[in-house]
C-alpha positions in Angstrom: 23.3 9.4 5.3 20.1 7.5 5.7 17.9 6.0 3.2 15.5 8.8 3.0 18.1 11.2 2.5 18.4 9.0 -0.5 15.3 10.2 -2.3 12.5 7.8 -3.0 12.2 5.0 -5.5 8.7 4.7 -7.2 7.6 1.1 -8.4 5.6 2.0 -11.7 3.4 -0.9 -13.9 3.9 -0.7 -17.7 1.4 1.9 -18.1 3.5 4.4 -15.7 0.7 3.7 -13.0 2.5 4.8 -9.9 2.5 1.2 -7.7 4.4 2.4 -4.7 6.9 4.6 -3.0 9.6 3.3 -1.1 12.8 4.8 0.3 15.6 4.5 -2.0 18.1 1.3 -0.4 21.0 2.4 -3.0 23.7 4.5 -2.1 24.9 7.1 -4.4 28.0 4.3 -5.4 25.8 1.8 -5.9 23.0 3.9 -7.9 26.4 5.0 -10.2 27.0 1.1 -11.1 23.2 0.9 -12.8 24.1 -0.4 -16.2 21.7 1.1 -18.9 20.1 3.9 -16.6 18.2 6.7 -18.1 16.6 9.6 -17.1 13.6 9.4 -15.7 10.6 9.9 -17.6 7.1 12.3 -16.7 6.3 12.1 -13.4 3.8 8.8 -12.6 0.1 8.7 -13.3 -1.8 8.1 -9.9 -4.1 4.8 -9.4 -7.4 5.6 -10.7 -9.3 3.2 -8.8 -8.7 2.9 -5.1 -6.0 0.8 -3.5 -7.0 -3.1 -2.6 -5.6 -5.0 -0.4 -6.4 -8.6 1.0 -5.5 -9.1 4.3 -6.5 -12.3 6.7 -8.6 -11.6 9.6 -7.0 -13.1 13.2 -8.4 -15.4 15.4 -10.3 -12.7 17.5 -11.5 -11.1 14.6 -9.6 -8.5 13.8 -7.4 -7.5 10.7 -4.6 -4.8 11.1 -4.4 -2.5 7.7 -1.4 0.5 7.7 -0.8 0.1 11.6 -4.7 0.4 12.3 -6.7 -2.2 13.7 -9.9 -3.0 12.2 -12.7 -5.0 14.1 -14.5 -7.3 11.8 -15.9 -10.0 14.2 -15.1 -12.9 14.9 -17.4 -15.1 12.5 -15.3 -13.6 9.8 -11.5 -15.3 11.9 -9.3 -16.5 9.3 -10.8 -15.7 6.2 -9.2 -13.7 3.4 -10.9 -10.0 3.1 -10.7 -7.2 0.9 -9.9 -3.8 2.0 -10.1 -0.7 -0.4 -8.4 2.5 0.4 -11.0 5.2 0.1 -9.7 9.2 0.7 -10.6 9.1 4.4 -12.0 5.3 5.3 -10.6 1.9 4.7 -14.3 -0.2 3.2 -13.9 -3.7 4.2 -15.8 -6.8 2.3 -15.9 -10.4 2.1 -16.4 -11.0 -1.5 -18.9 -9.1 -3.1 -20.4 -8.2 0.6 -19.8 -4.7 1.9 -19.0 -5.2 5.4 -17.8 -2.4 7.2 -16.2 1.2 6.9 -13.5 3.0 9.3 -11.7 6.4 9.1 -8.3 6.1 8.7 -6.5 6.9 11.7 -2.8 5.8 10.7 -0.7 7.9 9.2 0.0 5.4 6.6 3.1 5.9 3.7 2.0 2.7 1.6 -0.9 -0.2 2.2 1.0 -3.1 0.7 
């Protein structure tokens, strides 16, 4: 049995704001050992602001976000830059500068 036959485990914050999904590592022996398990409650709220990231740009200026590459340029090498998930694009910027948007290409399960 692999881990996605498994089901998936959900990281939640205290508001029930869904975090990320993950395969489930436990096996059904291990999941019965949880001390103080309860059911789960109603299904997770979705984010309600898109996803951000920070990822560093490499030394040819390029940052790699869900398996896609993103080309930023080189004058931005080894800084620290935000990328926001959008339905269809990943917006890049440096601060409070807008600097670029891409489609998403990647099949992508989670960002973090």
């Amino acid at each position: 049995m692999g881990p996605l036959d498994r089901g998936v485990l959900h990281l939640l914050d205290a508001d029930r704001t869904l975090l990320r999904s993950l395969p489930n590592p436990l096996t059904p022996q291990e999941q019965a050992r949880i001390r103080d398990a309860r059911p789960a409650g109603p299904p997770p709220t979705p984010a309600t602001q898109p996803l951000r990231v920070e990822r560093r740009v490499s030394s040819r200026g390029v940052l790699v976000i869900a398996g896609q590459k993103i080309h930023v340029g080189i004058g931005h090498a080894g800084r620290t830059l935000t990328v926001e998930d959008a339905d269809t694009t990943f917006r890049v910027h440096d601060g409070d500068q807008f600097l670029t948007e891409v489609p998403q290409r990647a099949v992508r399960s989670n960002l973090i």
